[in-house]
C-alpha positions in Angstrom: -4.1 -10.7 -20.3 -7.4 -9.9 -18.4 -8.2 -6.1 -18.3 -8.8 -4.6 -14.9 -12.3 -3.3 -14.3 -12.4 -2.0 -11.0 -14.2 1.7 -11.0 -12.0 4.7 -11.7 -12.0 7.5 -9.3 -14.0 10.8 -10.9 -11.4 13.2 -11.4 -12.4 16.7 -10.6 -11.1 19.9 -12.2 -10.0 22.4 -10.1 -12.7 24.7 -10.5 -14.9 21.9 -9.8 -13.4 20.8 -6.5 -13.5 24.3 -5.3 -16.9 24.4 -5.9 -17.7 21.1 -3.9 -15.3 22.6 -1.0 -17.3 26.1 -1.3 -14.0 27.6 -1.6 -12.6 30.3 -4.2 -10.4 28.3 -6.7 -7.2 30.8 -6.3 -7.8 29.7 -2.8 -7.5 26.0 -3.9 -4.3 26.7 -5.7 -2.6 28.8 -3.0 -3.4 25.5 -0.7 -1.9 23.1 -3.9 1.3 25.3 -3.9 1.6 25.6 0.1 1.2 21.7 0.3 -1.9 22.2 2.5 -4.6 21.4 0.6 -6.0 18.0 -0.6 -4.3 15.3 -2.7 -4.5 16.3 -6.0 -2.7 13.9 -9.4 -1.0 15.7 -12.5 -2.3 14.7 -15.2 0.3 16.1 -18.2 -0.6 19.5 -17.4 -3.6 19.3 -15.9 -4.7 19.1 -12.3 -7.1 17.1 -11.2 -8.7 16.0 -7.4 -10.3 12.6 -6.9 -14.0 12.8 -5.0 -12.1 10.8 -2.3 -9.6 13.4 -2.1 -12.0 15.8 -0.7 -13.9 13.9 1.4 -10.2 12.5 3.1 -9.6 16.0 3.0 -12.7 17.6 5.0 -12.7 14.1 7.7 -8.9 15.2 8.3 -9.7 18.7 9.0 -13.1 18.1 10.8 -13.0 19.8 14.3 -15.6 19.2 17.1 -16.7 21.9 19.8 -13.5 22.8 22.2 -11.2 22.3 19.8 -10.8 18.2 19.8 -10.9 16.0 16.5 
């Protein structure tokens, strides 16, 4: 059985992916719980954000001047 070698995503911690989004990580969580926020993967009981994740994250909620997308 051949192993599979494509690149795995860098998983962010929460206080880390806060920091990328310049964003308090209580702030973060409150999104997590509200189902607003990012994606985000359990990880046992850990909570982790994939770079993609935030850039998906921050294209979805980019606004232009006048209120359009």
């Amino acid at each position: 059985m051949k192993a599979d070698l494509s690149p795995v995503p860098m998983l962010l911690r929460p206080t880390e992916a806060a920091r990328a989004l310049e964003l308090a990580t209580q702030t973060l969580a409150n999104m997590r719980f509200k189902g607003i926020g990012p994606k985000w993967c359990k990880l046992g009981s850990a909570v982790r954000y994939s770079a993609e994740a935030l850039r998906e994250y921050c294209e979805a909620n980019t606004r232009t001047p006048g209120g359009g997308r």
